[in-house]
C-alpha positions, 0 to 999 in steps of 0.5 A: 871710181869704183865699189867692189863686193867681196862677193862678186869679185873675179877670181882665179887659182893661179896655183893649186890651193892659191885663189886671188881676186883683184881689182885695180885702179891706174897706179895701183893694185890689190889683191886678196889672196887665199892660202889654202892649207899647205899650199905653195906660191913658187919662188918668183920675183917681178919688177912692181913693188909688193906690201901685203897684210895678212887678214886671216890664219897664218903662212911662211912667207920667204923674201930675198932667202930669210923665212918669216913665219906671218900671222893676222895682223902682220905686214910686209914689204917686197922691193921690186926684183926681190926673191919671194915664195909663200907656203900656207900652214894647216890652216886656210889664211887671207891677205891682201896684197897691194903692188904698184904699178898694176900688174897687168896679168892680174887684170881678169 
């Protein structure tokens, strides 16, 4: 079992404007991601499956080519193997992302 502080939590630009702070369990992951405005998650696919809410602002989300512009409160699921990019607005936004399994190069 585990507590973690918002504050206090590890973090990494994985790319520019594109800050996450994980923490992990043994089948789980979650991630709080930060978008900054017009920032961009390249398109990518990896074997875990993703769900995500977005906490804050709003962002285009792109899944398997179909563009879904994401505001706070919306949820989205990605299947495993499947197509996906992000691109922030001109806004900062938050989300949270949950992936099962844990992937392991988020571990920091």
């Amino acid at each position: 079992m585990a507590v973690y502080k918002q504050s206090k939590m590890n973090f990494k630009e994985l790319f520019p404007g594109i800050i996450v702070r994980p923490v992990w369990g043994e089948k789980i992951m979650m991630m709080l991601v930060d978008i900054a405005p017009n920032a961009e998650v390249p398109l990518h696919s990896h074997p875990h499956e993703q769900a995500g809410r977005v906490l804050s602002g709003s962002f285009w989300l792109s899944i398997d080519g179909k563009d879904f512009l994401l505001q706070e409160g919306d949820h989205y699921v990605i299947p495993s193997g499947v197509m996906h990019s992000a691109k922030g607005i001109d806004t900062p936004s938050l989300a949270l992302d949950i992936f099962n399994p844990p992937r392991e190069e988020y571990k920091f």
